[in-house]
C-alpha positions in Angstrom: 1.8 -20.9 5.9 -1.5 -21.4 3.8 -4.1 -19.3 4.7 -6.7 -22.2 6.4 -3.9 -23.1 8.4 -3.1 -19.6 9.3 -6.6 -18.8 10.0 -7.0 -22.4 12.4 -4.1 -20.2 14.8 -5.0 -17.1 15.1 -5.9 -16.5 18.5 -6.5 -13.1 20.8 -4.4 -10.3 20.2 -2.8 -11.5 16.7 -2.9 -8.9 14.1 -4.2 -9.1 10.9 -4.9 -7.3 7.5 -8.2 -6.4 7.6 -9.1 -5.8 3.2 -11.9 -3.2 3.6 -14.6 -3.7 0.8 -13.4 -0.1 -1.1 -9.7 -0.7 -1.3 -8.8 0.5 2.6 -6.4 -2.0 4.4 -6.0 -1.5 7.5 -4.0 -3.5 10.4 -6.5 -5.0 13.5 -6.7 -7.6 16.1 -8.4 -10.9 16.7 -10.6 -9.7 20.2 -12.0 -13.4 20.2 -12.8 -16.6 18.6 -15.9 -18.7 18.0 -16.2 -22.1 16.5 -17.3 -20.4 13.2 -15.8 -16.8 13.6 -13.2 -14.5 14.2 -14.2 -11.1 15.8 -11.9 -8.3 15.5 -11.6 -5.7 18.0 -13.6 -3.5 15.9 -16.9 -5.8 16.1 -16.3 -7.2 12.7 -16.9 -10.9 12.1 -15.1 -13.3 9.9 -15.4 -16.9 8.4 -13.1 -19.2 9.9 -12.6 -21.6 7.6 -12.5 -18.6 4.5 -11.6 -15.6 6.5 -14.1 -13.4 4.8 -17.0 -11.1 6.0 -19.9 -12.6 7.5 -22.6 -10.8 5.9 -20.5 -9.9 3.4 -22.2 -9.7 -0.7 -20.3 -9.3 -3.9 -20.8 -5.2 -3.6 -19.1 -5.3 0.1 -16.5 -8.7 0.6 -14.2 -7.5 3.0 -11.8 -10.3 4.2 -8.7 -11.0 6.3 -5.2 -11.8 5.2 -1.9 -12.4 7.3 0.1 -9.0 8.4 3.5 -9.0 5.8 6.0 -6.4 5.5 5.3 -5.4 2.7 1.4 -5.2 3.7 2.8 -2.5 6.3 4.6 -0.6 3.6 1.8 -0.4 1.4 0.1 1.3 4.3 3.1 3.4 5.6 3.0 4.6 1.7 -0.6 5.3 2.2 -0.7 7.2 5.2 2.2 9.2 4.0 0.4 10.1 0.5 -2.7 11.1 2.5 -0.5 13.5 4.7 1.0 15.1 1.8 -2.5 15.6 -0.1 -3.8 17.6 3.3 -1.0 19.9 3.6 -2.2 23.5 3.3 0.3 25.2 0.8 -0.6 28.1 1.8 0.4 28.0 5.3 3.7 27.3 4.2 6.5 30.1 4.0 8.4 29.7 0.8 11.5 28.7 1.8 10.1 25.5 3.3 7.7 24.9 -0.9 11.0 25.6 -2.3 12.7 22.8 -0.3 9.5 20.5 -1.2 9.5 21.6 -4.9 13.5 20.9 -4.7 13.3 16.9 -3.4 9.9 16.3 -5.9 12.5 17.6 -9.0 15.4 15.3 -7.7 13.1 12.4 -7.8 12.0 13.3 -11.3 15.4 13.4 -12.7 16.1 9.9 -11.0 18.4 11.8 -8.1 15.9 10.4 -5.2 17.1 7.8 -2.3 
């Protein structure tokens, strides 16, 4: 579907892939619709007929784009990466580093799933 004509039906309650202006994508939904915009359930407003930021300048253009899988996995891969980097190592006992250190070396050597 081409994005006008997938921004012309979105209605209420559809999800979409809200681009943040530094990177972030993030999954939301249409709360309502006005002739010229759609507001998310966040209070962000969007161009109907562009799907891009009202308000929006070249330093902060955040825009909308249709949900895909492989929009979800890029976020799923995200989330996970941001878990890792939070973990305090030094919680850990060192049987459960060793297993982590163990599955990080069988990815290096090409032995991952």
């Amino acid at each position: 579907m081409e994005n006008k004509e997938w921004l012309e039906s979105l209605k209420p309650g559809d999800e979409v892939c809200f681009n943040g202006s530094y990177g972030k994508v993030v999954i939301r939904k249409v709360e309502r619709l006005t002739k010229t915009q759609i507001i998310l359930d966040t209070g962000n407003k969007f161009r109907r007929d562009s799907g891009y930021c009202v308000g929006g300048s070249a330093w902060h253009n955040s825009n909308i784009t249709q949900v895909t899988e492989k929009v979800k996995h890029q976020i799923k891969i995200g989330d996970i990466k941001y878990k890792i980097s939070m973990i305090d190592f030094n919680k850990l006992p060192v049987n459960k580093m060793e297993r982590i250190l163990a599955i990080v070396n069988e990815a290096e050597n090409g032995q991952a799933e």
